[in-house]
C-alpha positions in Angstrom: 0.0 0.0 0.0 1.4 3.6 -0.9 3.0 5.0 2.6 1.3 8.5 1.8 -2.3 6.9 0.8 -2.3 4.8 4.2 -1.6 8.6 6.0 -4.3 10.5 4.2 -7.3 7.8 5.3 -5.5 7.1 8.7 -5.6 11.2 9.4 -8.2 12.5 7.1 -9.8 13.9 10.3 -6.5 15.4 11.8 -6.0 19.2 12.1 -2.5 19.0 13.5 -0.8 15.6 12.6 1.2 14.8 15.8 0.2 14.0 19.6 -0.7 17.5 20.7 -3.9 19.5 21.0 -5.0 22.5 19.1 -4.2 24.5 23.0 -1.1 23.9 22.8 -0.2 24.5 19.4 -1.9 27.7 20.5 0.3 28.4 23.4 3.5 27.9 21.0 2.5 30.3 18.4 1.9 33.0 21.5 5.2 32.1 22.3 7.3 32.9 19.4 6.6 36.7 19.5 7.9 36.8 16.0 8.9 40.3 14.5 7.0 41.6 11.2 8.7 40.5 8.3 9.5 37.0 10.1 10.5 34.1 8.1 9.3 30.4 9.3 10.3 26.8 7.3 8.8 23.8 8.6 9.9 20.7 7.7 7.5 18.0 7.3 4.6 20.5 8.0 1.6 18.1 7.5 -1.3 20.2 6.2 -0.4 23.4 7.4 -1.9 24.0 10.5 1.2 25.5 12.2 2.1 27.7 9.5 -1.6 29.0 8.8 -1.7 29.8 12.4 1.3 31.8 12.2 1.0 33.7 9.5 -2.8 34.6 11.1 -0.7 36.2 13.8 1.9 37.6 12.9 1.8 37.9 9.0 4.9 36.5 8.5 6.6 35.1 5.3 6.3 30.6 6.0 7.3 28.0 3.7 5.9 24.3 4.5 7.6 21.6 2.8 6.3 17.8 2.8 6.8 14.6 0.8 2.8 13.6 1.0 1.0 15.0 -2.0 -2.4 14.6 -0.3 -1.1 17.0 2.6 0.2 19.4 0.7 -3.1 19.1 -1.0 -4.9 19.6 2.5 -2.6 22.6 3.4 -3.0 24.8 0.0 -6.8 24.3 0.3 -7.1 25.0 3.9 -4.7 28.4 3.6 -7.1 29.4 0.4 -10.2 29.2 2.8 -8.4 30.7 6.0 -5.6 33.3 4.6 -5.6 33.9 1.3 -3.5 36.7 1.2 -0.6 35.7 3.6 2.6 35.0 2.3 2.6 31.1 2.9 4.0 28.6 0.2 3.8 24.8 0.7 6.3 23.1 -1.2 5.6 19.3 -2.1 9.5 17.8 -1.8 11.5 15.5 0.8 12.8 17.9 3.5 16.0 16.4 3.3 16.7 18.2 0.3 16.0 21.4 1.1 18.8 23.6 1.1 17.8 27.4 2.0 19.5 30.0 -0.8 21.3 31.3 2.2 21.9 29.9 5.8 20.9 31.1 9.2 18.0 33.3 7.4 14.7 32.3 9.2 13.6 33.6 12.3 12.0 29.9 13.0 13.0 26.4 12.0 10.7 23.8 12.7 10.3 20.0 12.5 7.2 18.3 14.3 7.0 14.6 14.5 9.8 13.8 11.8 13.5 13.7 12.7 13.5 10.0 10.7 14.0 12.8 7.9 17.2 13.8 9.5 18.4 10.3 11.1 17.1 11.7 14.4 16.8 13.9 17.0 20.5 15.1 17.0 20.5 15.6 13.1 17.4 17.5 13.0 18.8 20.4 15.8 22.1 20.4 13.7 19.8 21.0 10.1 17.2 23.4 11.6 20.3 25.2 13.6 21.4 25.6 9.7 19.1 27.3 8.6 18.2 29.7 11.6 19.2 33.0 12.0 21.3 33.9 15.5 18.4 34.9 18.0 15.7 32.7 16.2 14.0 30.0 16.9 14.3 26.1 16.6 11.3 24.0 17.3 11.3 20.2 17.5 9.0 17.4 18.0 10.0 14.2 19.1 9.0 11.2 21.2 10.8 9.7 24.1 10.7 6.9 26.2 8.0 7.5 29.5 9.5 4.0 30.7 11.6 1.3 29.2 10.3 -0.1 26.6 9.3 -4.0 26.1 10.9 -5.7 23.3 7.6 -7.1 22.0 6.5 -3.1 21.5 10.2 -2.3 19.7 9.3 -5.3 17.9 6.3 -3.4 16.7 7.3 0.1 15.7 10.3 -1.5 14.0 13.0 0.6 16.0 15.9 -0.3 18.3 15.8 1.1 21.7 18.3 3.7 21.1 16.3 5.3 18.4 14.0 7.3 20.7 15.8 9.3 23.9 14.7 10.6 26.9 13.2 13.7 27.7 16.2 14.8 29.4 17.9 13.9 26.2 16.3 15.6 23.9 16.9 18.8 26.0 20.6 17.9 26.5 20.7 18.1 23.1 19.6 21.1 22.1 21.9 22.4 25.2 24.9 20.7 23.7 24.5 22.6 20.2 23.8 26.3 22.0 20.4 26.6 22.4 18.8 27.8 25.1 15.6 25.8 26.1 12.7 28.3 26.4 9.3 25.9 26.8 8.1 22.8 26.3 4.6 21.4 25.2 4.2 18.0 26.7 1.3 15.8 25.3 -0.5 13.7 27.5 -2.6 10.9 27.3 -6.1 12.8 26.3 -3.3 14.5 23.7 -2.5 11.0 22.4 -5.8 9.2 22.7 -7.3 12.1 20.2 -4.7 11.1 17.7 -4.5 7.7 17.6 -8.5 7.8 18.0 -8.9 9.7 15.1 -7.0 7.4 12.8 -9.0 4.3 13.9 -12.5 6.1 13.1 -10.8 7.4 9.9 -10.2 3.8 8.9 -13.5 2.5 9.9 -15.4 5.1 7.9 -13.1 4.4 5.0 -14.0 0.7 5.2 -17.5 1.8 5.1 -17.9 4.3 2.6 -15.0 2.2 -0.5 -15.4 -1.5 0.6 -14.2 -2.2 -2.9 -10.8 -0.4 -2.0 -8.1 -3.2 -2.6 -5.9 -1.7 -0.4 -8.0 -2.5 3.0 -7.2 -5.7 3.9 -4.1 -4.1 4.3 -4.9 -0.8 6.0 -7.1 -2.6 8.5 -4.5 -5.1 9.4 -2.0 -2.5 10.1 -4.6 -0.1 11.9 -5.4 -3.2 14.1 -1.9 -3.5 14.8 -0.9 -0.2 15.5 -3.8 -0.2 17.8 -3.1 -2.7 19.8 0.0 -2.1 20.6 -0.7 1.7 21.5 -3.3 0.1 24.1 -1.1 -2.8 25.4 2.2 -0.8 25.5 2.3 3.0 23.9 0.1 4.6 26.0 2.9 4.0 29.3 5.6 4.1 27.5 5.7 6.7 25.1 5.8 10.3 25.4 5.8 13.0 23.3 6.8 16.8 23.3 7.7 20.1 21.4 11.1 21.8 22.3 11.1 25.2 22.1 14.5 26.4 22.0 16.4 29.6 21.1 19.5 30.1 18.9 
């Protein structure tokens, strides 16, 4: 099944494509403060939500970038219907690959929920920190471990232990590049039920509604999975958080 058609049914109904809740996204955007004529790239930006919501406040000059074609679908249609006129460009590419035309010229580098793009946590700060001006921003979100983890559930998401840190980690990380840790946004478990809830009613309704879909067996067999171990294992054991820090 095509990686990107499994993520548009499994989060047809998500506004913001990672553990958190619409507050919180909220309270990062106060946060920023960002200056008029601000610059913002987020990699892996999902369908826009962050973005939109900055350039709502502030007005400032974003570029999303993401390798799904139905997200950067979502994200153009949603910015035609909410700000039409703000200076926001979603770019359909691997982030990866993007190379800014000059470094250290955003006032905010982000990466929500994707540092696989980057090998990791480490790698992302040290891309983001690229492209970030002195004084600006970088934003991060990434998992860690709430408890050690079984090796039935490693078994499961596919990853060795050391692949996901701890929340001290992930600070210590930032820390060790230069950053100064400002806030962080930590989901909890009404943050995660709503997002892993929301992808098992999105695969039920697709069932429903294309039954001649040849692609469900599959879908439904992975959605079953991934559900099951969220309720045996994820729920106590993983955690999930955005790092605000300043460069």
């Amino acid at each position: 099944m095509d990686t990107w058609k499994f993520y548009d049914i499994t989060h047809r109904n998500h506004v913001i494509c990672n553990p958190t809740s619409g507050e919180k996204l909220g309270h990062l955007v106060e946060q920023l403060r960002l200056p008029v004529g601000g610059r913002v790239i987020d990699i892996a930006c999902g369908k826009g939500e962050f973005l939109i919501r900055l350039a709502e406040a502030y007005g400032v000059n974003c570029l999303g970038i993401d390798l799904s074609p139905f997200f950067i679908a979502e994200a153009r249609k949603r910015l035609k219907v909410r700000a039409p006129e703000a200076e926001v460009t979603f770019r359909e590419m691997d982030g990866a690959e993007f190379e800014p035309k000059e470094p250290h010229s955003f006032t905010v580098a982000s990466c929500l929920g994707a540092s696989w793009i980057y090998g990791g946590h480490a790698g992302t700060l040290d891309a983001l920190i690229r492209m970030v001006a002195p004084g600006g921003w970088v934003v991060t979100g990434e998992p860690y471990w709430l408890q050690e983890p079984c090796e039935e559930y490693l078994k499961v998401l596919g990853l060795p232990k050391e692949a996901v840190g701890t929340h001290l980690g992930n600070v210590e990380a930032g820390e060790e590049r230069g950053l100064d840790l400002v806030h962080t946004l930590v989901s909890n478990s009404d943050d995660w039920d709503r997002y892993e809830g929301l992808q098992w009613s999105a695969s039920v309704e697709h069932a429903r509604s294309h039954p001649e879909d040849p692609d469900l067996p599959e879908l439904m067999l992975r959605v079953e999975e991934e559900k099951a171990a969220y309720l045996r294992w994820g729920r106590d054991t993983l955690g999930w958080t955005i790092y605000v820090f300043r460069r």
